[in-house]
C-alpha positions as CSV (number, residue, x, y, z in Angstrom):
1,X,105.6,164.0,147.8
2,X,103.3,161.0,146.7
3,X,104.3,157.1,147.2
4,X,106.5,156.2,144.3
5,X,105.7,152.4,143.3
6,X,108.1,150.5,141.6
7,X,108.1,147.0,139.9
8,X,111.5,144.4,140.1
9,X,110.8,141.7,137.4
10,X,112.2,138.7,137.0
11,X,114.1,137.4,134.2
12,X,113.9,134.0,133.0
13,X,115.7,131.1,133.0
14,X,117.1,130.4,129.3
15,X,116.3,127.1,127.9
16,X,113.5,126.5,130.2
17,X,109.9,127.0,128.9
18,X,108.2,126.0,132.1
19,X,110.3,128.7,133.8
20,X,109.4,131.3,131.0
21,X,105.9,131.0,131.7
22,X,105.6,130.8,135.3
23,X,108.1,134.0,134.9
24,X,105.8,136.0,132.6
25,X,102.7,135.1,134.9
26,X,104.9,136.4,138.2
27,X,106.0,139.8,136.0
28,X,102.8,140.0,135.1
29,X,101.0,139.8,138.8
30,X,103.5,141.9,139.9
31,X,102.7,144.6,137.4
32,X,98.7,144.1,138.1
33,X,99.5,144.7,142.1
34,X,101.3,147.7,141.3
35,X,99.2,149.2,139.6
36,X,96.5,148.7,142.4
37,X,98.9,150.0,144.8
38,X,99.5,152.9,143.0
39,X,95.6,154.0,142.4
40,X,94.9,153.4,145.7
41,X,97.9,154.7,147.7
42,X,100.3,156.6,145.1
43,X,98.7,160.3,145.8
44,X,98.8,159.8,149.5
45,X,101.6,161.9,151.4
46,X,102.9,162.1,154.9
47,X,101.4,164.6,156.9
48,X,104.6,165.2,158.6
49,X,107.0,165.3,155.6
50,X,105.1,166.3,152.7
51,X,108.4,167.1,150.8
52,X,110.1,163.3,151.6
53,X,109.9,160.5,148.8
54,X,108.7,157.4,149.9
55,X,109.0,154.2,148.6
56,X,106.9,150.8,147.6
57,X,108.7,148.0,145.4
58,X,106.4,145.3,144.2
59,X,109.3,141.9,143.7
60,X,108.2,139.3,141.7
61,X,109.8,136.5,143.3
62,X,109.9,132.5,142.6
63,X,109.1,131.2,146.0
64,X,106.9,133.4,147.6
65,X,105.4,135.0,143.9
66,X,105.1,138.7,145.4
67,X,107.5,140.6,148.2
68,X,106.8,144.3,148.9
69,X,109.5,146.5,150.0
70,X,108.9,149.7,151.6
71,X,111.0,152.7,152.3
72,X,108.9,155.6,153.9
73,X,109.8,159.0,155.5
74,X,108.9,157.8,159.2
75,X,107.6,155.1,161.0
76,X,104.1,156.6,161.8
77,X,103.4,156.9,157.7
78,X,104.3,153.6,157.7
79,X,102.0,152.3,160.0
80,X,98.9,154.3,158.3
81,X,100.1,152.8,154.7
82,X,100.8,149.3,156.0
83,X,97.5,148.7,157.2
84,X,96.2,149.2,153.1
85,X,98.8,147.6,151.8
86,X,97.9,144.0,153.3
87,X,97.1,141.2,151.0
Protein backbone atom coordinates (compact mmCIF):
# COMPACT_ATOMS: atom_id res chain seq x y z
CA UNK A 1 0.00 0.00 0.00
CA UNK A 2 1.05 3.78 -0.60
CA UNK A 3 2.13 6.35 2.33
CA UNK A 4 -0.96 7.71 3.81
CA UNK A 5 -0.37 11.50 4.77
CA UNK A 6 -2.33 12.98 7.35
CA UNK A 7 -2.66 16.59 8.64
CA UNK A 8 -3.23 17.44 12.83
CA UNK A 9 -4.36 21.18 12.94
CA UNK A 10 -4.43 23.31 15.45
CA UNK A 11 -7.26 24.99 16.99
CA UNK A 12 -7.23 28.38 18.25
CA UNK A 13 -7.18 30.12 21.20
CA UNK A 14 -10.70 31.95 21.77
CA UNK A 15 -10.49 35.55 22.41
CA UNK A 16 -7.13 35.96 20.95
CA UNK A 17 -6.80 37.45 17.41
CA UNK A 18 -3.02 37.30 17.33
CA UNK A 19 -3.39 33.55 18.15
CA UNK A 20 -6.10 33.11 15.34
CA UNK A 21 -3.81 34.27 12.79
CA UNK A 22 -0.57 32.76 13.62
CA UNK A 23 -3.00 29.54 13.94
CA UNK A 24 -4.50 29.84 10.43
CA UNK A 25 -0.91 30.49 8.92
CA UNK A 26 0.49 27.07 10.98
CA UNK A 27 -2.85 25.06 9.61
CA UNK A 28 -2.28 26.43 6.58
CA UNK A 29 1.71 25.48 6.12
CA UNK A 30 0.87 22.37 7.48
CA UNK A 31 -1.66 21.62 4.81
CA UNK A 32 0.82 23.12 1.95
CA UNK A 33 3.73 20.47 3.28
CA UNK A 34 1.35 17.80 3.02
CA UNK A 35 0.36 18.10 0.16
CA UNK A 36 4.11 18.17 -1.07
CA UNK A 37 4.61 15.11 0.83
CA UNK A 38 1.96 13.40 -0.62
CA UNK A 39 2.97 14.18 -4.49
CA UNK A 40 6.19 13.34 -3.98
CA UNK A 41 6.17 10.26 -1.68
CA UNK A 42 2.34 9.14 -1.23
CA UNK A 43 2.57 6.39 -4.29
CA UNK A 44 5.71 4.98 -3.05
CA UNK A 45 5.43 1.42 -1.24
CA UNK A 46 7.72 -0.87 0.59
CA UNK A 47 9.34 -3.29 -1.40
CA UNK A 48 9.25 -5.72 1.38
CA UNK A 49 5.59 -5.23 2.52
CA UNK A 50 3.72 -3.94 -0.28
CA UNK A 51 0.42 -4.84 1.53
CA UNK A 52 1.42 -2.79 5.07
CA UNK A 53 0.00 0.83 5.59
CA UNK A 54 2.37 3.35 6.46
CA UNK A 55 2.09 6.35 8.00
CA UNK A 56 3.15 10.34 7.75
CA UNK A 57 1.37 13.02 10.01
CA UNK A 58 2.22 16.60 9.23
CA UNK A 59 1.47 18.54 13.20
CA UNK A 60 1.11 21.96 13.10
CA UNK A 61 2.58 22.95 16.27
CA UNK A 62 3.10 26.46 18.13
CA UNK A 63 6.71 26.22 19.03
CA UNK A 64 8.45 24.42 16.56
CA UNK A 65 5.51 25.37 13.49
CA UNK A 66 5.81 21.80 11.76
CA UNK A 67 6.53 18.11 13.59
CA UNK A 68 6.28 15.07 11.28
CA UNK A 69 5.34 11.83 12.67
CA UNK A 70 5.97 8.67 10.95
CA UNK A 71 4.79 5.17 11.34
CA UNK A 72 6.19 2.83 8.61
CA UNK A 73 6.08 -0.98 8.03
CA UNK A 74 9.98 -1.51 8.80
CA UNK A 75 12.93 0.30 9.63
CA UNK A 76 14.69 -0.12 6.14
CA UNK A 77 11.47 1.81 4.35
CA UNK A 78 12.04 4.23 6.82
CA UNK A 79 15.40 5.01 6.20
CA UNK A 80 14.75 5.24 2.13
CA UNK A 81 11.67 7.71 2.95
CA UNK A 82 13.48 9.70 5.67
CA UNK A 83 16.11 10.82 3.56
CA UNK A 84 13.08 12.77 1.15
CA UNK A 85 11.34 13.75 3.79
CA UNK A 86 14.05 16.29 5.26
CA UNK A 87 13.31 19.94 5.41
Amino acid sequence: MSIAVNIRKLDAWQDDLADQIRVEKLNEVAEDYASEITHELGRLTCPAHPHQQSYITIVAHRTNFIVIEKQFCCTEFEKKINAKIGR
